[in-house]
C-alpha positions as CSV (number, residue, x, y, z in Angstrom):
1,X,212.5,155.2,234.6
2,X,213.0,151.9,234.7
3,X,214.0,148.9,232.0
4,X,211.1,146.6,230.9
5,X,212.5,143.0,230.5
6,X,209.9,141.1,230.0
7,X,208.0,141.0,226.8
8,X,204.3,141.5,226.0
9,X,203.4,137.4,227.2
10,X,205.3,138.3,230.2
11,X,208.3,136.4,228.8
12,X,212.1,137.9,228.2
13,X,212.3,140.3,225.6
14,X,213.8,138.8,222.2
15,X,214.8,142.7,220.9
16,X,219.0,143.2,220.5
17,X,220.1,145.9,222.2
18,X,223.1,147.5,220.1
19,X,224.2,150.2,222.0
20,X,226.8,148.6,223.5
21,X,228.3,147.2,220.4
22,X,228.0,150.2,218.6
23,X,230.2,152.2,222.0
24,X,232.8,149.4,221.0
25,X,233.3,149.5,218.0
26,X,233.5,152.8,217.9
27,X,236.0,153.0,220.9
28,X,237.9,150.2,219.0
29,X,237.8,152.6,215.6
30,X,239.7,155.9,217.6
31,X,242.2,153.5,218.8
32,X,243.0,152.3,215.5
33,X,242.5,155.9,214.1
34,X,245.5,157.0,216.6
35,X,247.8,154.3,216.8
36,X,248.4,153.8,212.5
37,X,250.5,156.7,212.2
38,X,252.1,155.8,214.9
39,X,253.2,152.3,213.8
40,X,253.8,154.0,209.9
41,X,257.0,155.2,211.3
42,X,260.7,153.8,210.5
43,X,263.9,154.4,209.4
44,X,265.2,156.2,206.1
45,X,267.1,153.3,204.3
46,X,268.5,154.1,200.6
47,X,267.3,151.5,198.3
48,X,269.6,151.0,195.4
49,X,267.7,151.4,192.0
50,X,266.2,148.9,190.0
51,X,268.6,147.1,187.8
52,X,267.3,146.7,184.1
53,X,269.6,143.5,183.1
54,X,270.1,140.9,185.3
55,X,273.4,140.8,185.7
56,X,275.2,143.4,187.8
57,X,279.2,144.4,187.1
58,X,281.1,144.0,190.1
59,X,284.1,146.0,190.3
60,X,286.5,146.4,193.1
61,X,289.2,148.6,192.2
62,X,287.8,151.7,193.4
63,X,285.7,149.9,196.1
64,X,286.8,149.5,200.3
65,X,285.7,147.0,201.5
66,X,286.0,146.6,205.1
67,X,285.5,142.9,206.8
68,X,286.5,141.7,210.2
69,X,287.2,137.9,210.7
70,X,286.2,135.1,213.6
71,X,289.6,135.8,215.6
72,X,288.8,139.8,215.3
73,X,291.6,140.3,212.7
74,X,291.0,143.8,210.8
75,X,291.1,143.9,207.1
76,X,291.0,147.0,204.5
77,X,290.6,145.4,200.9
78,X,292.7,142.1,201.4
79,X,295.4,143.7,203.7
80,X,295.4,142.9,207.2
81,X,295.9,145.9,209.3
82,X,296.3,146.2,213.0
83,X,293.6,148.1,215.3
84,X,296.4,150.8,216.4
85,X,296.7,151.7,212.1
86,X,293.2,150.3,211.0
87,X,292.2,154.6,211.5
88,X,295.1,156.1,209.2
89,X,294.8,152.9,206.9
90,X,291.4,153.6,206.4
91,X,291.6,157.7,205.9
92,X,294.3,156.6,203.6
93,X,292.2,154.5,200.9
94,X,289.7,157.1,201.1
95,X,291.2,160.0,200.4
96,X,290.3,161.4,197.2
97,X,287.2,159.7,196.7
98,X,284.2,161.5,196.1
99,X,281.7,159.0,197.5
100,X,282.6,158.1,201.0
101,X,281.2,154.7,200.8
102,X,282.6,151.6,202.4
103,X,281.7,148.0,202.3
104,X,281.7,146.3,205.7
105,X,281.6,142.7,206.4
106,X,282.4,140.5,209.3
107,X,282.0,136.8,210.7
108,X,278.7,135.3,211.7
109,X,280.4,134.3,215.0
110,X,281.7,137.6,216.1
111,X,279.7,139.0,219.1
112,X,277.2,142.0,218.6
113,X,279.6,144.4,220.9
114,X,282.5,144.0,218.6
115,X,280.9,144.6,215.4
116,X,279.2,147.6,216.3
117,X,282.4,149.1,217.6
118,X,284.2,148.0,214.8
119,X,281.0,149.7,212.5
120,X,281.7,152.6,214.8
121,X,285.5,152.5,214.0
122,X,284.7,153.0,210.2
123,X,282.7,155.8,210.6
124,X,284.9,157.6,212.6
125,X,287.3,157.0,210.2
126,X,285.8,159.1,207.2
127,X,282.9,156.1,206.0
128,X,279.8,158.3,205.5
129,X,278.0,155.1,204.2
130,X,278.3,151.6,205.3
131,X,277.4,149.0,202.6
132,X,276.9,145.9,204.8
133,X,277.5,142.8,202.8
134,X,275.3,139.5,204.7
135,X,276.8,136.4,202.6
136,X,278.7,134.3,204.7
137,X,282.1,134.8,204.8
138,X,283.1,131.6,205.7
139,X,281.5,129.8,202.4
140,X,283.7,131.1,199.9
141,X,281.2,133.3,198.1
142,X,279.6,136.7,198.3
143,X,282.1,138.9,200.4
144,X,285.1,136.1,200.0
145,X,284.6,136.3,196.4
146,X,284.5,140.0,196.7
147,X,287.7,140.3,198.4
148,X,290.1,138.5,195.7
């Protein structure tokens, strides 16, 4: 069995052969098929619910809020604590809450390795949920403004 190439006048034949498109795309079609699940996966955030009014009541006496500033100094609320108590301070102010939720926040500047051990610190230390505030602390809004 051979392949005729040439057409009826003895010229090349004008006729598309699809075969080897349709082999592609179909190749190209399982590919896909397998790899969107695979890219459909993520983490499990909480998103907080949709607010019906537009402005949202801030209150901070019954909040923690955790930050950590440029020179590494520790803070719980706006007292500075020391790394040796920061783990007593912290089971302190959250005793006898039922949510176990802390606010963290810490300088721009800090390195990546000190946050997340600091992070770490706060979980250790009874924080079941880590509210991570991203305004700049150095402005003098967002977490500063939290903190007073």
């Amino acid at each position: 069995m051979a392949i005729n190439v040439t057409g009826a006048a003895g010229g090349p034949r004008s006729d598309i052969n699809i075969t080897p498109l349709v082999d592609v795309v179909l190749v190209l079609l399982i590919i896909f098929m397998v790899i969107t699940p695979i890219v459909q996966l993520g983490y499990d955030v909480q998103v907080p619910p949709k607010l019906e009014n537009a402005t949202a009541v801030v209150t901070t006496d019954d909040q923690v809020i955790v930050r950590m500033d440029r020179e590494g100094n520790m803070y719980i609320n706006k007292l500075q604590v020391t790394r040796s108590e920061f783990p007593a301070r912290l089971q302190q102010a959250m005793t006898g809450r039922s949510k176990k939720i802390v606010f963290f926040a810490a300088d721009g500047e800090l390195e990546y390795d000190r946050v997340a051990d600091f992070m770490d610190l706060v979980r250790d230390d009874g924080a079941e949920n880590l509210g991570i505030v991203f305004e700049d602390m150095g402005g003098g809004s967002g977490a500063q403004a939290a903190l007073r």
